[in-house]
N, C-alpha and C positions, 0 to 999 in steps of 0.2 A: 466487258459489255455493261450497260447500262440500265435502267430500268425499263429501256424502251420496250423490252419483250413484254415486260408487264402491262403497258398499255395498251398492246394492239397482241391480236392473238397472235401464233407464227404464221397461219396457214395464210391471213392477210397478210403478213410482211412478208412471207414469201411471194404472192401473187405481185405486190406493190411492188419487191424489189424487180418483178422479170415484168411490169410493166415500163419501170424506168430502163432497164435495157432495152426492150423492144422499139421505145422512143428514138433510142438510134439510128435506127434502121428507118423509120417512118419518118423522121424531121430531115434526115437529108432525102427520102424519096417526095417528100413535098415539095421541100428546096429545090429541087430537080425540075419537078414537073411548074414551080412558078416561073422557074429561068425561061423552059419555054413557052408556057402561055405570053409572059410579059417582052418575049424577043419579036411575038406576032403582034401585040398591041401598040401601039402609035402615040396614043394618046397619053397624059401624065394620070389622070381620073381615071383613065383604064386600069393603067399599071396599077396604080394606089388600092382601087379595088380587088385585085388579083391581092396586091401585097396580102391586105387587109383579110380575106377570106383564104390564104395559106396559115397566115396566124391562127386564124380560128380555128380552121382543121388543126394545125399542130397542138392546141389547147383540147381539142375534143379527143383527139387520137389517142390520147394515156389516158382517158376516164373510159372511152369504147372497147378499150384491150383490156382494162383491171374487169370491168363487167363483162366480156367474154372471157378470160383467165378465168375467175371467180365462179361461173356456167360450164365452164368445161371441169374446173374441179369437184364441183358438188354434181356434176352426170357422173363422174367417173369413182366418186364416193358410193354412190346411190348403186352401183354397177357390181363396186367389191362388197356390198351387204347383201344385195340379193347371192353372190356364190360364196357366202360365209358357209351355209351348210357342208356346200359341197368340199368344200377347204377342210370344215370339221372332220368328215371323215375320211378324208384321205393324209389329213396333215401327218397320222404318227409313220406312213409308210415310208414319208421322204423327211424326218428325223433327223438321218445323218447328214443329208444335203444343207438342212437348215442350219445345223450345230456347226458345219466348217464357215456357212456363207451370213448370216444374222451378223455377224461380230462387224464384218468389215462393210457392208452395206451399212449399219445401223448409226460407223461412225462417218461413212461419207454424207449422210444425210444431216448430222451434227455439224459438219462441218460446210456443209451446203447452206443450213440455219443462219450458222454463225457468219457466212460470209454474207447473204442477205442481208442481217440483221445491219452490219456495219456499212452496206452498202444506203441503207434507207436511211440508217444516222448519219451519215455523209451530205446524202442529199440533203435532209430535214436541216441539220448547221446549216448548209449554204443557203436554203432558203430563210431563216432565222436571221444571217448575215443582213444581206440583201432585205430583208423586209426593214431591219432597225435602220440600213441606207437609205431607205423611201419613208419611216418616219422622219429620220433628221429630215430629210427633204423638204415636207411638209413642215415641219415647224419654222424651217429657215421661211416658205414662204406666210405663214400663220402671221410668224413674226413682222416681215416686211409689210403683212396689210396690214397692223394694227401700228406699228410706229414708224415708218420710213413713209408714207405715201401721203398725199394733200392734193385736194381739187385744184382742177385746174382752169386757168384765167376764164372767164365768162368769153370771149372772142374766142379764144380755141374751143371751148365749149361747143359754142353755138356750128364750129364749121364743122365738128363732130358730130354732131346732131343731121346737119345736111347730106353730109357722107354716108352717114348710118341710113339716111330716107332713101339715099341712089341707092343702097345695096339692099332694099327690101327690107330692114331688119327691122322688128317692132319688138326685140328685147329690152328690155328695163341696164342697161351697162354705163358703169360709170368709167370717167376718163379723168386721168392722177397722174401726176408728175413725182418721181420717183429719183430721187439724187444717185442710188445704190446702184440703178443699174444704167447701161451705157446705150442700150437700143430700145426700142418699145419691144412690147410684150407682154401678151396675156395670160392670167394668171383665174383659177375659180371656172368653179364647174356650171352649178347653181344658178349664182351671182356675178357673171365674169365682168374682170377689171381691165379695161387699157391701159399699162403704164406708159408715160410718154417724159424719157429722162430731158432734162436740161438742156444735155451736152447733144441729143439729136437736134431737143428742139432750135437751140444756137447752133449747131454746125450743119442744119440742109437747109435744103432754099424751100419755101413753100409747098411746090408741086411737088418735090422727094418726100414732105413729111405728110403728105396727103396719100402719097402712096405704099408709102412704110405700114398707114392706120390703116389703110383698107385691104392691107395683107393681113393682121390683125382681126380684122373685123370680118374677113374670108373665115378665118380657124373660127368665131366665135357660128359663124353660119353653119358650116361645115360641123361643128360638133367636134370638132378635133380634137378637144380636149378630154373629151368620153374615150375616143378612141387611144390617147395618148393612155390614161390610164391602165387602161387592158391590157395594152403594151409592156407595161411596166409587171401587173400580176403574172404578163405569161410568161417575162424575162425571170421574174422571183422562181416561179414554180419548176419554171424548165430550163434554168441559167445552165448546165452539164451541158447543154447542145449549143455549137458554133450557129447552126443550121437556124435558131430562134433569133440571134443578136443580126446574125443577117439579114435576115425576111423583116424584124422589126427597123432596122436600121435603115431598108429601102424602103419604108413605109415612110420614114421622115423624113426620109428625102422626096418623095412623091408627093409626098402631104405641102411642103415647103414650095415645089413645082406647082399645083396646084393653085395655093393661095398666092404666086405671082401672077398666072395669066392674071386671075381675078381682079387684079392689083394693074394691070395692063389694061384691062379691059375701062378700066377706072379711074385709071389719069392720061391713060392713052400713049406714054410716051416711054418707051420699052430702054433707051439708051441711058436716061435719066433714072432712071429707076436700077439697072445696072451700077449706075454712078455710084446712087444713096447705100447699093448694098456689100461696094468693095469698100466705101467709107469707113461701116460700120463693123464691120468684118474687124477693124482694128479695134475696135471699142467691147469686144465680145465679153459681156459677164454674165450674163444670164442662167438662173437656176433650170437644172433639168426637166423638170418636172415644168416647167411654163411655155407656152408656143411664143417666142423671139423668131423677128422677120430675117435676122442673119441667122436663122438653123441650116444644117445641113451646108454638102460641100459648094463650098462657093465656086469654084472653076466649073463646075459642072452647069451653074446654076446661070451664070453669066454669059459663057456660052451658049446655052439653049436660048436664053434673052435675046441673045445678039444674033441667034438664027444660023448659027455655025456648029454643025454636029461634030466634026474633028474626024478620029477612030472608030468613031461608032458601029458600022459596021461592021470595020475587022472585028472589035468587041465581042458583038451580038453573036458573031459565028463561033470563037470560039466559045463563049456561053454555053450557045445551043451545045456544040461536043462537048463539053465538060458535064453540064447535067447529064447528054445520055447517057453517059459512062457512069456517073454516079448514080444516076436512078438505078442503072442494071445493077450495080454492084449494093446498092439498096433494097432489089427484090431477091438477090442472092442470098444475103445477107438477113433479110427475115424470112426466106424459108427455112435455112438454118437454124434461127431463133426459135419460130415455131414449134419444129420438131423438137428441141434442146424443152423447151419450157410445156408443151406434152408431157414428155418421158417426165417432169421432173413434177409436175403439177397434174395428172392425172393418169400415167401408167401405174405409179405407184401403188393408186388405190384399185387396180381388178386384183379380180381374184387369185391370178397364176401368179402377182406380186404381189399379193397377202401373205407368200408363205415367207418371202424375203426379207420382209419387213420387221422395225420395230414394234410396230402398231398392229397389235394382230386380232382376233376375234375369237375372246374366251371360247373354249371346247365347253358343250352345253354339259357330257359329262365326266367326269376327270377320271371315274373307275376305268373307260372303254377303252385306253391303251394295252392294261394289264393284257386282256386277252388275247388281243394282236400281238404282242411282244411274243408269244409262244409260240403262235402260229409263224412269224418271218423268221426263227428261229432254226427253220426248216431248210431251205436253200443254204449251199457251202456257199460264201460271201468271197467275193474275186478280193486280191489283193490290190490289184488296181480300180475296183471301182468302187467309187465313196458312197452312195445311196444303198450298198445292201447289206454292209456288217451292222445291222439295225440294233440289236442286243446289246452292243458295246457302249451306247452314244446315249443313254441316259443319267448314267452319273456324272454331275459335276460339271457338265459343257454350259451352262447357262447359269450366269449370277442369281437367278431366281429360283433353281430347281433346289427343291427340300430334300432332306438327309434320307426320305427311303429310297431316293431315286428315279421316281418319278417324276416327268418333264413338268416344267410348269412353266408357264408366258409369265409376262411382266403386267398383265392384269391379274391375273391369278395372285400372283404376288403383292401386289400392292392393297386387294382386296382382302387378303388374312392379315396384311397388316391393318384392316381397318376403315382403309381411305375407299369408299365407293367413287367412279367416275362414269361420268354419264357425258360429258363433252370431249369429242374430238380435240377439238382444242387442247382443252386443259391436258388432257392424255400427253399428247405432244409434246407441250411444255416443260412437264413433269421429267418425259424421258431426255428431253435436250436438255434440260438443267444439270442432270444428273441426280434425280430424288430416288433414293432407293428406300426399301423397306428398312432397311438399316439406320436409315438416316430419321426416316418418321418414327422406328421403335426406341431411339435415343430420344430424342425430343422431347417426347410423350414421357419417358421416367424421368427427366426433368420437369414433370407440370405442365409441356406449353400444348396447349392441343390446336395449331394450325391447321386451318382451312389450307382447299388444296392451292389458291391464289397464296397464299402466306406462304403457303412449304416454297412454291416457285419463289418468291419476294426473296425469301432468309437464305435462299440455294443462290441466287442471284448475285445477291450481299454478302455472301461468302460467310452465313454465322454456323460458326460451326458448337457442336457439344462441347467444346474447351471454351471456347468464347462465351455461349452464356450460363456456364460452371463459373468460371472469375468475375460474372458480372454478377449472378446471383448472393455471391458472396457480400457485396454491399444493396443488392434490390431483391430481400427474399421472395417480394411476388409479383417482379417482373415477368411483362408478357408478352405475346408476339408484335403488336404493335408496338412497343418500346423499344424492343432489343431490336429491330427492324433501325426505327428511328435515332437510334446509339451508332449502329451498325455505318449506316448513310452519311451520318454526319462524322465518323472517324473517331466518337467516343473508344478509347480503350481501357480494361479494367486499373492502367499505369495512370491514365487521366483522372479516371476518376479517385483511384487513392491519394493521391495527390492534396485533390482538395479536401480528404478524412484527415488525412495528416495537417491540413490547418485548419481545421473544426468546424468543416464547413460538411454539411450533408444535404447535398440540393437531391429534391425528388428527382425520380427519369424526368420528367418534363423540363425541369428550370437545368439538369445538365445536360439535354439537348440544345436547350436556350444559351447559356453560356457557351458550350462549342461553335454555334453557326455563329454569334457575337464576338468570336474568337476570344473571351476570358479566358487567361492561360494562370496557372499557380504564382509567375513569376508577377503576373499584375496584380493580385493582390496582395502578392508582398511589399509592392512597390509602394502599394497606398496605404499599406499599415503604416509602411515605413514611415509616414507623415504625418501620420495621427488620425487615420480612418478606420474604422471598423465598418465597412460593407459589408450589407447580407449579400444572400444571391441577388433577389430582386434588384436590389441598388448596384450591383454590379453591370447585372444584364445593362440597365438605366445607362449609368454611364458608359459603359461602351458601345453602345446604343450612339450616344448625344456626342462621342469623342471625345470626353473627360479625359484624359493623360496625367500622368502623376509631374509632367511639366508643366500643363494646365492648370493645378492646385496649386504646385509651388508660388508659380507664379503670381496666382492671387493671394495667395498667403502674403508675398515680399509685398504687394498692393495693399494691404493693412487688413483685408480678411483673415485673421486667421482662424477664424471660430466656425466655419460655414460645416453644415454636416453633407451631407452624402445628397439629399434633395436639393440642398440650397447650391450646390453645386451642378446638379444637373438643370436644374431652372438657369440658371445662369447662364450656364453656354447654350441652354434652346433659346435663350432671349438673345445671346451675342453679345456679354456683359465679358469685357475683354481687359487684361488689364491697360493698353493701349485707351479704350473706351473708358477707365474709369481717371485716368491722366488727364483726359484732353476734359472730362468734364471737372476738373481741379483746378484746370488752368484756366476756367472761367466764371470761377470764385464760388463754386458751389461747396459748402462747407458740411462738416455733418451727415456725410454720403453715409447712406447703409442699403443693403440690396435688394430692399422693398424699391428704395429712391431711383434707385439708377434702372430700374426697370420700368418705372414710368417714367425717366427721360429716354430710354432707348424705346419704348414704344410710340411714345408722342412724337419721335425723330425729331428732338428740338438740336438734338446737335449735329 
C-alpha cells in the first residue's frame, strides 16, 4: 500500500470505496430509466435533455450516497458510545467469547481496509490517467489557437456575420481558417472560435458551407460546449461505469441531431446538407474536446435528414426490455449493497458489536474484573460451551494483556506505552498498520519520539528498529521526518555507505536529493574518472541538468578541457552542445570560450 491511507482517514476510504461500488448499481438503474423515458420522447431536444439530466444524476448519486454513508456512520458511532457503559460492565462475563472471536474479526476488518484502500487507488490512477488525457487535450487545442489559425477573408467574414444575425446570436465569435483540421469546428468556451479549414472551404458549394457554420454556430447558442465539458469531468470521475460513456455518448449524438435541424431550419435544404456531411465524414480530424459538424454516427444522422427511421422501432422495443430487466436487476442489486455496506459501515459500531471488535471502549476501571473472576468461578463450565470457562481466558489470549494476567484492550495498551488517542480515526489506523506497543517502546529507546500520524507513516514505510539502527550509524540525530523521507525514496544504509566509502558525507537532506536525482556511487566515479571532483550539491546540479560523463567527454575532445562542475552545468541549461560549438567554428568565430558561446546561443544568431 501506499501513502494513500495517510491522506485521507480509513473511515473515509472506506465510506468512498462503498460509494464507488454502490455507483454500480445506480448508473445502470439511471441507464435504464433514460432508455425508457428517451423510447417515449420524439423529439432529438427532448432526448438530449433526458440524456443530459441522467448525466447529472449519475454525477450527483456518488456525492448523495458518500453524505448518507458518512450520516449513517457517525448515528451508528454516536449509538455504540452511548452503550459503552453498559458493554463496560458486562464485557468481563463474555471474555471467553471475545478471546476465541476478536482475532479473526479484527483480521477480516484488516483485510476489508486493505481491499478498500486499493480499491480507491484504482479508481484515483484512472482518474489521474484520464485527467493528464484531457490536459494533453487542451494544449493540443491552446496550441492550435495560438499558431495554426488566421482570419479569414473579409467576404466570408462579412456572410458570417449575416448568418450569425438570422440565428439571433450577439456573441463577440471570431471566424479562422485552420489548415490542421479537415471540417469546421468549434473550439473555446469564453471566446468561442469557428474554424473553417481550406479543404471545406474548396470542396462544398456555398449553400453546404452556410450550413456546416450554422451547425456551428447552433453548439456556440446552445452552450454546448459548457455541456461537452461536464461531460468529460463526469467520464474522469466515474470512467469504471460502461453505464457513463453511454448516456454521455448519446448526448453527442443528440447534441449533433439538434444542431442539424438548426442548420435545416437555416439553409432550408435537408438533402444538401446530408451531402456536405457524408463529404466530410472522409476528412474527419478533429480534436475531441471541440464541437465538429461531422460528430457523432453518421448513418444514423443522415437517415433521420432524409426522414427514413429504418429499425427503429424494433429498436426501441427491445430497448425498453432490456432496461426493465436491468433496472430490476439494478434495484436487486443495491439492496444487496445496502445491507453489505450497513453491516460493514455502521453495525460495527453498536454496542452488541463493540464486544467484537478491534476498537473497543477502555473499562473506566481495570481493578473491576478481579472480583468477577471469583465470582464466575462458581458455575462447573460445560466442555462444549466457550463463554463459561471464564478463569482460564486471561492469560495470554491477547497481544496486549500484561504478565499478571489481567485482560487488557489495545487502548489500554497503547496508553502505558505512552501514546494518548482521542481520534477514531487515528485509533483505526494505528490498528490497521500494525503499531503495537512494542513497536512504539523500540522507537522511543532509539531517540525518535513519533506522533501518532508518524508511528502510522514509518508502519506504512515499513521502517523498522533495524532500519533506523544502520541508518543512525552514519545520521546520529536523525529523525522521524528523515528516516520517513530515506525510507520513500529507497535510501538504504548499503546506499548510503557507499558514498562514505568515496568521502562524501551528504546530510539526510542532500541524500534524499541525490536518491530521487537518482545519483548512484557509480556516477561519481565516473566523473572523477575525468578529472571532476563534485560535491553533493554540484552532483545533485548536474543530474539535475543531464550532465553525463559522455557529456563532459565530449566537451573536453571540443577543446574545453578546463570547465569545472558549474561551468558545466550552465552549459548544458544554455544548450552549449559540442555540435553547437562546431557549427559556430565553421563560421569563422575564433577565440570561442564559454562566456561567448552563451551569448551567441542566447541571442539565436546561429
Amino acid at each position: 500500500m501506499s501513502n494513500f491511507a495517510n491522506w485521507i482517514s480509513p473511515e473515509v476510504l472506506r465510506t468512498l470505496g462503498w460509494t464507488l461500488l454502490h455507483f454500480l448499481w445506480q448508473g445502470a438503474g439511471l441507464a435504464a430509466l433514460f432508455v425508457v423515458a428517451a423510447a417515449v420522447c420524439r423529439s432529438a431536444s427532448g432526448r438530449y435533455a433526458l440524456a443530459v439530466s441522467a448525466l447529472v444524476l449519475m454525477m450527483a448519486s456518488p456525492v448523495v450516497t458518500f453524505i448518507w454513508l458518512r450520516a449513517q456512520a457517525n448515528t451508528a458511532v454516536r449509538t455504540g458510545a452511548e452503550g459503552a457503559s453498559t458493554w463496560a460492565e458486562t464485557s468481563t462475563q463474555h471474555a471467553t467469547a471475545l478471546s476465541g472471536s476478536r482475532a479473526p474479526v479484527a483480521g477480516s476488518r484488516t483485510e476489508q481496509a486493505t481491499g478498500m484502500l486499493w480499491l480507491v487507488e484504482a479508481w484515483f490512477l484512472g482518474v489521474l490517467l484520464l485527467s493528464l488525457r484531457t490536459a494533453g487535450g487542451l494544449i493540443l487545442i491552446e496550441r492550435m489557437r495560438r499558431r495554426e489559425i488566421k482570419q479569414v477573408g473579409a467576404e466570408l467574414y462579412a456572410k458570417c456575420l449575416a448568418l450569425q444575425r438570422r440565428m439571433g446570436l450577439d456573441r463577440v465569435i471570431r471566424y479562422c481558417e485552420c489548415h490542421r483540421l479537415d471540417v469546421p469546428a468549434v473550439l473555446g468556451w469564453f471566446r468561442p472560435v469557428v474554424l473553417l479549414p481550406v479543404r471545406a472551404l474548396t470542396g462544398l458549394t456555398e449553400a453546404q458551407i452556410e450550413a456546416v457554420i450554422a451547425h456551428e454556430l447552433a453548439h456556440i447558442r446552445r452552450l454546448d460546449c459548457f455541456v461537452n465539458l461536464f461531460q468529460i469531468a463526469t467520464e474522469t470521475l466515474l470512467f469504471y461505469h460502461p453505464a457513463v460513456w453511454w448516456v454521455s455518448q448519446r448526448i453527442r449524438a443528440e447534441r449533433e441531431n439538434c444542431c442539424d435541424d438548426e442548420a435545416i431550419v437555416i439553409c432550408g435544404d435537408a438533402v444538401n446538407y446530408a451531402r456536405a456531411l457524408t463529404l466530410m465524414e472522409e476528412w474527419r480530424t478533429a480534436p475531441a474536446l471541440m464541437m465538429a459538424a461531422n460528430r457523432g454516427p453518421l448513418a444514423e444522422r443522415v437517415m433521420r435528414l432524409l426522414g427514413w427511421n429504418g429499425p427503429g422501432g424494433r429498436i426501441r422495443v427491445a430497448g425498453l426490455a432490456g432496461s426493465f430487466v436491468c433496472l430490476v436487476a439494478a434495484l436487486l442489486a443495491g439492496n444487496a449493497f445496502l445491507g453489505i455496506a450497513h453491516a460493514a459501515l455502521g453495525a460495527d459500531a453498536s454496542p452488541k458489536q463493540e464486544q467484537e471488535s478491534s476498537v473497543i471502549v477502555v473499562k473506566p476501571e481495570p481493578a473491576a474484573p478481579k472480583p468477577r473472576t471469583t465470582q464466575a468461578a462458581k458455575p462447573v463450565p460445560a466442555p462444549t460451551v466457550q463463554p463459561a470457562p471464564k478463569p482460564q481466558i486471561n492469560p495470554g489470549n491477547e497481544p496486549q494483556a500484561p504478565s499478571d494476567g489481567k485482560k487488557q484492550s489495545y487502548m489500554d495498551a497503547m496508553a502505558a506505552a505512552g501514546v494518548k488517542i482521542t481520534d477514531v480515526d487515528e485509533l483505526i489506523a494505528l490498528k490497521i498498520q500494525g503499531v503495537t506497543p512494542e513497536y512504539i517502546k523500540e522507537m522511543r529507546d532509539l531517540g525518535l519520539q513519533p506522533s501518532t500520524k508518524e508511528l502510522i507513516g514509518m508502519r506504512v514505510q515499513g521502517i523498522t528498529p533495524e532500519y533506523v539502527r544502520e541508518m543512525r550509524k552514519y545520521y546520529s540525530n536523525l529523525n522521524v521526518e528523515e528516516s520517513i523521507g530515506m525510507k520513500v525514496q529507497g535510501v538504504t544504509p548499503e546506499y548510503v555507505r557507499a558514498f562514505h566509502d568515496l568521502g562524501l558525507q551528504p546530510s539526510a537532506e542532500e541524500l534524499i536529493g541525490l536518491k530521487v536525482q537518482g545519483v548512484t556511487p557509480e556516477y561519481v566515479k565516473e566523473m572523477r574518472a575525468i578529472g571532476l571532483k563534485p560535491g553533493t550539491d554540484e552532483l545533485i546540479g548536474m543530474k539535475v541538468q543531464g550532465v553525463t560523463p559522455e557529456y563532459v567527454k565530449s566537451m573536453q575532445a571540443a577543446g574545453f578541457k578546463d570547465l569545472d562542475c558549474d561551468e558545466l552545468i550552465g552549459a548544458k541549461v544554455q544548450g552549449i552542445t559540442p555540435e553547437f560549438i562546431e557549427k559556430a567554428r565553421k563560421h569563422g568565430f575564433q577565440n570561442l570560450t564559454l562566456d561567448k558561446l552563451m551569448a551567441l546561443k542566447r541571442a539565436d544568431i546561429l
